[in-house]
Backbone as JSON Lines, residues from 0, in Angstrom:
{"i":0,"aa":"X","n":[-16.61,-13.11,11.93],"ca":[-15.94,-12.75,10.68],"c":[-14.61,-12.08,11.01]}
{"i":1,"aa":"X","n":[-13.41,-12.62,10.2],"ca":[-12.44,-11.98,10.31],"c":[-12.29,-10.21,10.34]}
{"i":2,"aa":"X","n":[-11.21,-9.66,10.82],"ca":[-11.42,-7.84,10.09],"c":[-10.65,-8.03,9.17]}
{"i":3,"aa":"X","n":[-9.93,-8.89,8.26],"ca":[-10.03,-8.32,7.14],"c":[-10.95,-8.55,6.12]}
{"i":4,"aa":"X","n":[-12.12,-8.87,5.84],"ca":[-12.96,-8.76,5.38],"c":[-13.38,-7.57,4.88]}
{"i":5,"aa":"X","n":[-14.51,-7.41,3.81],"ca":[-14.49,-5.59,3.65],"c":[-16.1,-5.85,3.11]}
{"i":6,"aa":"X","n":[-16.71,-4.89,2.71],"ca":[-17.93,-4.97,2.5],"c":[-18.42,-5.28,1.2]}
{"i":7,"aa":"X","n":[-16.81,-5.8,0.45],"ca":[-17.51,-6.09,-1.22],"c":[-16.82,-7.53,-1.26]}
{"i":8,"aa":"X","n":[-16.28,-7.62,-0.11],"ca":[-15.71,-9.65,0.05],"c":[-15.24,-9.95,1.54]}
{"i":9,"aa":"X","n":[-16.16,-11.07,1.34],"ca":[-16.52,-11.31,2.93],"c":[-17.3,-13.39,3.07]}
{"i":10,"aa":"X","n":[-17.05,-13.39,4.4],"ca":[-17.74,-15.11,3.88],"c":[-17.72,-15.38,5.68]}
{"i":11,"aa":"X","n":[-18.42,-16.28,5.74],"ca":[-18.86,-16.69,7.3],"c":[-18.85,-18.28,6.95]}
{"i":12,"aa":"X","n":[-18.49,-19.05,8.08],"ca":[-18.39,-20.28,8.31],"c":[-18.89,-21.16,9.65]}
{"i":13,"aa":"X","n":[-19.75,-22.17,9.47],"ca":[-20.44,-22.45,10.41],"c":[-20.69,-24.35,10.45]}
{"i":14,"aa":"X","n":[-20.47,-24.92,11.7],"ca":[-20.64,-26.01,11.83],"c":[-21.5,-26.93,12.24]}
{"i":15,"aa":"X","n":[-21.87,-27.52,11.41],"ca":[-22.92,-28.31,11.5],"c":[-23.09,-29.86,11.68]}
{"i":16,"aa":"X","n":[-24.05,-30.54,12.4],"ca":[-23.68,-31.79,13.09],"c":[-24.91,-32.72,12.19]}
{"i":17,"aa":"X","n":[-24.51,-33.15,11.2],"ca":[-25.04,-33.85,10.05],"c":[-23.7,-34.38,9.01]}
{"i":18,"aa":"X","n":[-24.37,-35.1,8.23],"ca":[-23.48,-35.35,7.05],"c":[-23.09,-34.4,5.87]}
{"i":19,"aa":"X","n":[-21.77,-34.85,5.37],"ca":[-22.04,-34.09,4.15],"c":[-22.41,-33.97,2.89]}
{"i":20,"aa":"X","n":[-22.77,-35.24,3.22],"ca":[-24.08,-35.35,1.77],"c":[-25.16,-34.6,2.15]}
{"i":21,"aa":"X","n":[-26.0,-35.19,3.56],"ca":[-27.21,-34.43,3.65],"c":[-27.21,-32.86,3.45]}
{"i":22,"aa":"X","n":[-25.95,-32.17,3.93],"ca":[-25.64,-30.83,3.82],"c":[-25.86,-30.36,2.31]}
{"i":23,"aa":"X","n":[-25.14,-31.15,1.61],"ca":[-24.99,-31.38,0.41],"c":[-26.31,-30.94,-0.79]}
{"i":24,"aa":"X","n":[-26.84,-31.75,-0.49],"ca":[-28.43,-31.92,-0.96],"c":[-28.6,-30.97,-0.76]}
{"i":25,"aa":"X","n":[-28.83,-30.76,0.62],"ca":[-29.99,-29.26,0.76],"c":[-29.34,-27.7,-0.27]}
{"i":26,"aa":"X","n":[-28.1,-27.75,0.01],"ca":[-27.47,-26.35,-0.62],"c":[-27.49,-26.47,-2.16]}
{"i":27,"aa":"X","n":[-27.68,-28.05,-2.75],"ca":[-27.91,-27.72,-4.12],"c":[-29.4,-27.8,-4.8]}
{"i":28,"aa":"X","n":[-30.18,-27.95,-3.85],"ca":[-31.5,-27.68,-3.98],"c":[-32.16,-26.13,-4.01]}
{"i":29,"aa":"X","n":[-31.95,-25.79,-5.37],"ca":[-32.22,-24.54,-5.86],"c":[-33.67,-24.39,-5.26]}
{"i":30,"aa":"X","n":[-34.63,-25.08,-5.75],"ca":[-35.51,-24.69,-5.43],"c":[-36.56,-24.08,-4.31]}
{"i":31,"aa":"X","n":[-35.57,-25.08,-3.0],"ca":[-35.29,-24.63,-1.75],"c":[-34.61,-23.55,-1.12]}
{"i":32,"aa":"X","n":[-34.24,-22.88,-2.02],"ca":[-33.0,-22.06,-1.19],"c":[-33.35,-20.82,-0.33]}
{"i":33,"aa":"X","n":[-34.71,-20.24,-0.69],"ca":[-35.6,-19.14,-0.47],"c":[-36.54,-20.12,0.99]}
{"i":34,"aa":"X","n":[-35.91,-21.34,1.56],"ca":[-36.43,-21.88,2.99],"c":[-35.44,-21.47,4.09]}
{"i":35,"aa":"X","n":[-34.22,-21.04,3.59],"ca":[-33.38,-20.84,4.37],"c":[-32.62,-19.33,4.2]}
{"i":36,"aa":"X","n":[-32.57,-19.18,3.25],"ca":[-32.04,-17.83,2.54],"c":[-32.7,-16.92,2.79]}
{"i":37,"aa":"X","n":[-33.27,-15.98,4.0],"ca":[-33.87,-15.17,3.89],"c":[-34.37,-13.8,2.6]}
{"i":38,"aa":"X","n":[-32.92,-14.0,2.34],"ca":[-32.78,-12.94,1.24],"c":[-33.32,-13.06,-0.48]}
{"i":39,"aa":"X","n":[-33.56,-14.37,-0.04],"ca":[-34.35,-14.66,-1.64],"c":[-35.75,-15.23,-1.49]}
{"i":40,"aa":"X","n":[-36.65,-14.76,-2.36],"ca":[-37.83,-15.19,-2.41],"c":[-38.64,-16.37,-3.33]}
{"i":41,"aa":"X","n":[-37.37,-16.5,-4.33],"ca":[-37.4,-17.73,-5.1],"c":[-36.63,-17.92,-6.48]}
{"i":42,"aa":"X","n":[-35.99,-19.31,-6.44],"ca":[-34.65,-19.62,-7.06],"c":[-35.03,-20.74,-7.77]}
{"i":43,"aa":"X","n":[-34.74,-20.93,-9.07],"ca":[-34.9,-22.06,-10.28],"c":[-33.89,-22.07,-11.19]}
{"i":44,"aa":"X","n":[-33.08,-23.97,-11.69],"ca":[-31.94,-23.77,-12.55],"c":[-32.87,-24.75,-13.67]}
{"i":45,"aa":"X","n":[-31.93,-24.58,-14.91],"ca":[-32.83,-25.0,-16.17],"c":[-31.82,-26.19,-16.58]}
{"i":46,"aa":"X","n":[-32.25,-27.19,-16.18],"ca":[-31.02,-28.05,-16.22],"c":[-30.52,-28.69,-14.9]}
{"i":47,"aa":"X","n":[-29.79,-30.06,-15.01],"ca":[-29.32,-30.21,-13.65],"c":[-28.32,-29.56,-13.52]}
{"i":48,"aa":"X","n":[-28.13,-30.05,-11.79],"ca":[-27.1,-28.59,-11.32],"c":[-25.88,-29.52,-11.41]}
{"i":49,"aa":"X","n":[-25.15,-28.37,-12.14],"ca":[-23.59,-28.52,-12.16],"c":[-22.9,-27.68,-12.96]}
{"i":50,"aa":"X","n":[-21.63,-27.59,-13.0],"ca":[-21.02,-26.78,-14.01],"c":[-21.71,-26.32,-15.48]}
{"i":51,"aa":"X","n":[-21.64,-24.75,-15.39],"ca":[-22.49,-24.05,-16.19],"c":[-23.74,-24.34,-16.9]}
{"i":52,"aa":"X","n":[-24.5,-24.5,-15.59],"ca":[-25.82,-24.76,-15.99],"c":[-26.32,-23.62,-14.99]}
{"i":53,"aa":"X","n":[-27.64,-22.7,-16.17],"ca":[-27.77,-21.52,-15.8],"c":[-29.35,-21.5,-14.83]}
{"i":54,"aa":"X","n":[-29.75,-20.07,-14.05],"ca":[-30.68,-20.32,-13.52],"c":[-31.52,-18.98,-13.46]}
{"i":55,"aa":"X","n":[-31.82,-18.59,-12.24],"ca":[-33.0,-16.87,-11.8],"c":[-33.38,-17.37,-10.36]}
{"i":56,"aa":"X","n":[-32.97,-16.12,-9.89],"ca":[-33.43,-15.85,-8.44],"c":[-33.72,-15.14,-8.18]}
{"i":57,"aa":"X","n":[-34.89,-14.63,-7.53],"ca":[-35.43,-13.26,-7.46],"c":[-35.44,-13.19,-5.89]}
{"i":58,"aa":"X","n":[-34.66,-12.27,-5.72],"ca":[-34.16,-11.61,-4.56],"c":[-35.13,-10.67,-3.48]}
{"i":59,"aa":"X","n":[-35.07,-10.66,-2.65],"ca":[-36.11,-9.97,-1.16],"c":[-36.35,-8.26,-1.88]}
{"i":60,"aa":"X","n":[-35.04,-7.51,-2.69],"ca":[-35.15,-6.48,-2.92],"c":[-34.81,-6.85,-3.99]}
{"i":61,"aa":"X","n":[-34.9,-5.78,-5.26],"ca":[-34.61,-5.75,-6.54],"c":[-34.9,-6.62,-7.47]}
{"i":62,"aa":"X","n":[-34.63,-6.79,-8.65],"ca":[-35.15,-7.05,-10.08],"c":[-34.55,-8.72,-9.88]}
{"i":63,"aa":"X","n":[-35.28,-9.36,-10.95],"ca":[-34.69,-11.02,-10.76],"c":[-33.4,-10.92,-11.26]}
{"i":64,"aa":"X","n":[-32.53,-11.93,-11.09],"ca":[-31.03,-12.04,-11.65],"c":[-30.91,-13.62,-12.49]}
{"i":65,"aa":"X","n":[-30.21,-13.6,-13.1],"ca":[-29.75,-14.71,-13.73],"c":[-28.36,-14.84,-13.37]}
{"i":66,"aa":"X","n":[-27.95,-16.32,-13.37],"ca":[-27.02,-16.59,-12.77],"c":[-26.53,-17.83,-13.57]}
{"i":67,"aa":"X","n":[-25.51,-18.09,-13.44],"ca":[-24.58,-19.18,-13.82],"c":[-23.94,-20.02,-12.82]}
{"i":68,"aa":"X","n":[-23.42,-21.28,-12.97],"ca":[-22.5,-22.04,-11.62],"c":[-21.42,-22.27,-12.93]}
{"i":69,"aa":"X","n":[-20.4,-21.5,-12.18],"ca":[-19.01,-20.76,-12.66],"c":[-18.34,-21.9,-12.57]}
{"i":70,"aa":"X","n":[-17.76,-22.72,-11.15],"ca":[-17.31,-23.53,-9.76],"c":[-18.13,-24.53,-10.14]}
{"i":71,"aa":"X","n":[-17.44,-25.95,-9.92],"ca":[-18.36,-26.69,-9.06],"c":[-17.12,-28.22,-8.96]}
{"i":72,"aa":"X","n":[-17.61,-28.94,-7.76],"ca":[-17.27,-30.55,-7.69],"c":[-17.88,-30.68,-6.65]}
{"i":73,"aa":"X","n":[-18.67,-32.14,-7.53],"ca":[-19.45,-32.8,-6.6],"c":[-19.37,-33.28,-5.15]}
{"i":74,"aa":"X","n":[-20.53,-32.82,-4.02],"ca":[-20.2,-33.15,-3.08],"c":[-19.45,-32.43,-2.52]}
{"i":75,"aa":"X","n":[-18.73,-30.95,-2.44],"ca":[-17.66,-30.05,-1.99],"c":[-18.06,-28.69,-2.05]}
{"i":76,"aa":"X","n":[-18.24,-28.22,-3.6],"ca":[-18.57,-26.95,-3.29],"c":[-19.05,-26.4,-4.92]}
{"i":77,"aa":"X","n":[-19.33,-25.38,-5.23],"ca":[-20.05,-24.74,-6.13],"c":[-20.24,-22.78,-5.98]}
{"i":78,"aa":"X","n":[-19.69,-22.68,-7.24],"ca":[-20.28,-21.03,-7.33],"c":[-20.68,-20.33,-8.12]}
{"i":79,"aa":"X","n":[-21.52,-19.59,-8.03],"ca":[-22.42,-19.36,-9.08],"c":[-22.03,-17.76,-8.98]}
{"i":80,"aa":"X","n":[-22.0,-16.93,-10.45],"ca":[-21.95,-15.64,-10.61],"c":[-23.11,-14.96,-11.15]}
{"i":81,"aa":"X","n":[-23.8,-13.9,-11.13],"ca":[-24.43,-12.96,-11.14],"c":[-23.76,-11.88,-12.05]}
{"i":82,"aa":"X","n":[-24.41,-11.21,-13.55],"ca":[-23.64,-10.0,-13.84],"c":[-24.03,-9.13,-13.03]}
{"i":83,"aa":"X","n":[-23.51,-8.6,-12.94],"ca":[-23.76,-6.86,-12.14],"c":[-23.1,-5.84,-13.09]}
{"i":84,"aa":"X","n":[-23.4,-4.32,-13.04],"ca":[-22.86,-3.53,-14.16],"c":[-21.03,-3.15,-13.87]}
{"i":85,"aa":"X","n":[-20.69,-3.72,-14.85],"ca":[-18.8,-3.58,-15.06],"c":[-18.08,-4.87,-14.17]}
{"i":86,"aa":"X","n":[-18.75,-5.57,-13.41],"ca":[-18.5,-6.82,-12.76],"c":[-19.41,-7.7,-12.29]}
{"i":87,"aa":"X","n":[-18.86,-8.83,-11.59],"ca":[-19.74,-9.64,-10.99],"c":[-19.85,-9.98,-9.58]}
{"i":88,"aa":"X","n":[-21.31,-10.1,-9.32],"ca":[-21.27,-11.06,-7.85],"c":[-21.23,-12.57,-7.91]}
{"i":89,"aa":"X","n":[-19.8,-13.1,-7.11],"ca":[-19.65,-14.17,-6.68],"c":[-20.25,-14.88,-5.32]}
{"i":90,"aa":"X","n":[-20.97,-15.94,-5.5],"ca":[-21.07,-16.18,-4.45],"c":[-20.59,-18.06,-4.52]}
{"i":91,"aa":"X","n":[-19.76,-18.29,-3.55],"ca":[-18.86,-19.57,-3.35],"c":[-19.47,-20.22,-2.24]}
{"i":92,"aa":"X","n":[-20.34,-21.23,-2.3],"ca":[-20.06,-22.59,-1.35],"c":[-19.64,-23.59,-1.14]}
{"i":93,"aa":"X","n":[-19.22,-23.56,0.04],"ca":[-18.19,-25.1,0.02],"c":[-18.29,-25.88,1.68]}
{"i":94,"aa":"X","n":[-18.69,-27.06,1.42],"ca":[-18.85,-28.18,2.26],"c":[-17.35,-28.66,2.85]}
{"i":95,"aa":"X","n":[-17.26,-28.98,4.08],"ca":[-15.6,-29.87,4.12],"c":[-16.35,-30.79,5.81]}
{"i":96,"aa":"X","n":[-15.98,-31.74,5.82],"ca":[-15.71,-32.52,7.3],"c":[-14.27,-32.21,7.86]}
{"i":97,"aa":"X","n":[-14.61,-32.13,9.44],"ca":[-13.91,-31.96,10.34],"c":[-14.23,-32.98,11.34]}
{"i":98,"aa":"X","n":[-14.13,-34.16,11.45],"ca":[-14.02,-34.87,12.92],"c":[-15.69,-35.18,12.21]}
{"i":99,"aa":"X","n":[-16.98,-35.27,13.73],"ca":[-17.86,-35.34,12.85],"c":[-19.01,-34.7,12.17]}
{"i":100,"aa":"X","n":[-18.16,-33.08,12.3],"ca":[-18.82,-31.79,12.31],"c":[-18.78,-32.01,10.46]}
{"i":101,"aa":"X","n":[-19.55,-31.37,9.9],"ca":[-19.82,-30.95,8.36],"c":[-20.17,-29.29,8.47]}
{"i":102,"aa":"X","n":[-18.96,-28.44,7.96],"ca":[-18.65,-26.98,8.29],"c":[-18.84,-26.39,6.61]}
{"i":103,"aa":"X","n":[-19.78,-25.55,6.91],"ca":[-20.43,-24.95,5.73],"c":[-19.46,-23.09,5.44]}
{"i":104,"aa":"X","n":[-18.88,-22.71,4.26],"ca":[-18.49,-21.84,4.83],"c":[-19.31,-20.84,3.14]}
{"i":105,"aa":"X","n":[-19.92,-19.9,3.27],"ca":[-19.93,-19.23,1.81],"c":[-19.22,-17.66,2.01]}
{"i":106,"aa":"X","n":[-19.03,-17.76,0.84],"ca":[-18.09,-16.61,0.24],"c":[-18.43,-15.4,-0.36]}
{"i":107,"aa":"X","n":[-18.95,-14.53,-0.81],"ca":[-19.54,-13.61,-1.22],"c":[-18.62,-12.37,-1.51]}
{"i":108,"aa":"X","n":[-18.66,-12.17,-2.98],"ca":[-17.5,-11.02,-3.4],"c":[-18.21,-10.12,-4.53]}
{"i":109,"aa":"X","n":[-17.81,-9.75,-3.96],"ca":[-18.3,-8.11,-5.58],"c":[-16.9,-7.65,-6.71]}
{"i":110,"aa":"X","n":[-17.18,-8.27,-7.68],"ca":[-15.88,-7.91,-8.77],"c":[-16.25,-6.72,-9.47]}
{"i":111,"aa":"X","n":[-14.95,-6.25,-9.96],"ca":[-14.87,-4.69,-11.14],"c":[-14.58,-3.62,-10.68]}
{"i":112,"aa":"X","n":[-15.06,-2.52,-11.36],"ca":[-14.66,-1.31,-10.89],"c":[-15.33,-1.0,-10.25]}
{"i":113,"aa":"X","n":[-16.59,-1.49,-9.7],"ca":[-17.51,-0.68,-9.04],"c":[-18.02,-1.53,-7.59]}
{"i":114,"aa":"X","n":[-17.51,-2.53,-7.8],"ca":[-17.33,-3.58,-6.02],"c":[-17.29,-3.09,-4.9]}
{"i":115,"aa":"X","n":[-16.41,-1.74,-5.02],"ca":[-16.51,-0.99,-3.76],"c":[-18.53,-0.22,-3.26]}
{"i":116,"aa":"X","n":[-18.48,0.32,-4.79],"ca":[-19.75,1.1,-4.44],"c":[-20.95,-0.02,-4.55]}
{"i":117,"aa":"X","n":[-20.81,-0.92,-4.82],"ca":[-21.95,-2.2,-4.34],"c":[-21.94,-2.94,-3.31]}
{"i":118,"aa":"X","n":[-20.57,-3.11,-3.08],"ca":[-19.88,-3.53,-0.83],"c":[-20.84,-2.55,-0.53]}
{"i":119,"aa":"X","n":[-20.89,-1.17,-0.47],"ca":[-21.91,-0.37,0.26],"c":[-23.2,-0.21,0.06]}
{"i":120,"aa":"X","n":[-23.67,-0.78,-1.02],"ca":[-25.0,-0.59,-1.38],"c":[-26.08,-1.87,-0.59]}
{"i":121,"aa":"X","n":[-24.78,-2.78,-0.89],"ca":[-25.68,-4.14,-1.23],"c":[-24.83,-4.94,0.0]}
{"i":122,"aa":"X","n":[-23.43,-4.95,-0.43],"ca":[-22.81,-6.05,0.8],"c":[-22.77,-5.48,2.23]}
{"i":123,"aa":"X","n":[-23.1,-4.68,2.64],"ca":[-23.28,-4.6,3.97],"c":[-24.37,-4.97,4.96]}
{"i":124,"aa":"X","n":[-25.87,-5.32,4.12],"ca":[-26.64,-5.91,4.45],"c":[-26.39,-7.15,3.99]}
{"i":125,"aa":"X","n":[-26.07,-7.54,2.98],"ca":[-25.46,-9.05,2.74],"c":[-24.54,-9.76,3.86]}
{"i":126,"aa":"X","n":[-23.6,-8.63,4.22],"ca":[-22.54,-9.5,5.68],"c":[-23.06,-9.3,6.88]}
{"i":127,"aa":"X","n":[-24.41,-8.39,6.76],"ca":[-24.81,-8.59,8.63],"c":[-25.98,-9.59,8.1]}
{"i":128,"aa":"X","n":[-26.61,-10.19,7.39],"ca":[-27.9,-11.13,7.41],"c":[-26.99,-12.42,7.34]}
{"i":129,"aa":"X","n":[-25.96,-12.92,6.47],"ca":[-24.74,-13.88,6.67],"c":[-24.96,-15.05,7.44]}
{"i":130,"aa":"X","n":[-24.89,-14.85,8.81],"ca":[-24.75,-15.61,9.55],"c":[-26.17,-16.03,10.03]}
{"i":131,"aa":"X","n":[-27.06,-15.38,10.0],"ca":[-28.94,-15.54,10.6],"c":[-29.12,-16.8,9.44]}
{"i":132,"aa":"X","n":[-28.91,-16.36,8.13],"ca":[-28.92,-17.27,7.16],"c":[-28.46,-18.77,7.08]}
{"i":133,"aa":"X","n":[-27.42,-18.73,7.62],"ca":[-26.57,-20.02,7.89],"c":[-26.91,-20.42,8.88]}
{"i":134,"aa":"X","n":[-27.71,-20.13,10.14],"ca":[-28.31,-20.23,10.84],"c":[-29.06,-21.27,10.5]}
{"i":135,"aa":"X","n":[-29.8,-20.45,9.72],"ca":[-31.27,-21.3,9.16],"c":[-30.52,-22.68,8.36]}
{"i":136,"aa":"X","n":[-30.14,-22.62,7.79],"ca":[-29.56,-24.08,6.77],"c":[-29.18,-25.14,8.17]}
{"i":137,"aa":"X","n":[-28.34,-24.44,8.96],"ca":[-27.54,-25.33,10.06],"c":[-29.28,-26.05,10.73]}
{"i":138,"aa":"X","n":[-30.08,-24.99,11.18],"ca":[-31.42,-25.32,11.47],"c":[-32.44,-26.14,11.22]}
{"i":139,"aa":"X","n":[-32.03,-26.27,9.86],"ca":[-33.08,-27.41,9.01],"c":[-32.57,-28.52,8.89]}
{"i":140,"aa":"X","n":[-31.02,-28.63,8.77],"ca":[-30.17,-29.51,8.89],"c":[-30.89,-30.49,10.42]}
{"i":141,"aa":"X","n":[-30.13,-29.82,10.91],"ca":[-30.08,-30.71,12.58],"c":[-31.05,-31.03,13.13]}
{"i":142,"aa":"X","n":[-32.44,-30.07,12.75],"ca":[-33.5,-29.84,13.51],"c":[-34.39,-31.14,12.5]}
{"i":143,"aa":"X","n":[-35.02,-29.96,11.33],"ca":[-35.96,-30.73,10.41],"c":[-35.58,-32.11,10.02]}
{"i":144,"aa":"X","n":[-34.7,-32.19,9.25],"ca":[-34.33,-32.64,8.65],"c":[-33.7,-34.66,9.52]}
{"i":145,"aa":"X","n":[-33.55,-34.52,11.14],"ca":[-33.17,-35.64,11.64],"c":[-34.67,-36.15,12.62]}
{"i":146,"aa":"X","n":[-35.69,-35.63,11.95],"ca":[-37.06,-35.93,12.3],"c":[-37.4,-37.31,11.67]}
């Protein structure tokens, strides 16, 4: 991770040796996301996925959230927001090819007045689990998934 990064916006990027469809699939497979996501224990959208179609994820710690996909084009990337009190959590994914790598990068930001005091609450375990996480997706990708 870059240093300028800070603990209420921050994003890690990682390359992966698959397609980017298959990549694709897996990251918009809500229902899956708690196979790779350590941090969530289980995720459902009401509706197919795409622009503002809403969902709930109930997270490793704390109360379930509802969420929206804010972002989106097919095949590229998607982001979905979270209220939080006086702002929101963003979180941005986005797919791109490089040569014949498929490089996953997500984004994670805390908006409002109070972003700073949730960077410390919340995003600092959010930017050190980051990369273990992407780990796992890159994992299922290459590993499971070319079985």
């Amino acid at each position: 991770m870059s240093k300028n990064q800070s603990s209420y916006h921050f994003h890690h990027t990682i390359g992966i040796n698959c397609e980017q469809a298959e990549a694709w699939q897996l990251l918009t497979n809500v229902s899956d996301w708690h196979k790779w996501d350590t941090e969530i224990k289980k995720a459902a959208i009401f509706g197919e996925f795409g622009l503002g179609v809403r969902g709930e994820l109930i997270p490793k710690t704390g109360p379930k959230l509802s969420f929206e996909i804010s972002e989106y084009s097919e095949g590229n990337f998607y982001a979905f927001k979270t209220k939080m009190p006086v702002g929101y959590l963003l979180i941005k994914r986005e797919l791109y090819k490089k040569g014949k790598i498929t490089y996953f990068k997500d984004d994670i930001q805390f908006t409002g007045l109070l972003k700073r005091l949730f960077g410390i609450m919340l995003g600092r375990d959010f930017k050190t689990v980051l990369p273990e996480v992407m780990q796992n997706f890159k994992h299922i990708l290459e590993n499971e998934h070319s079985k």
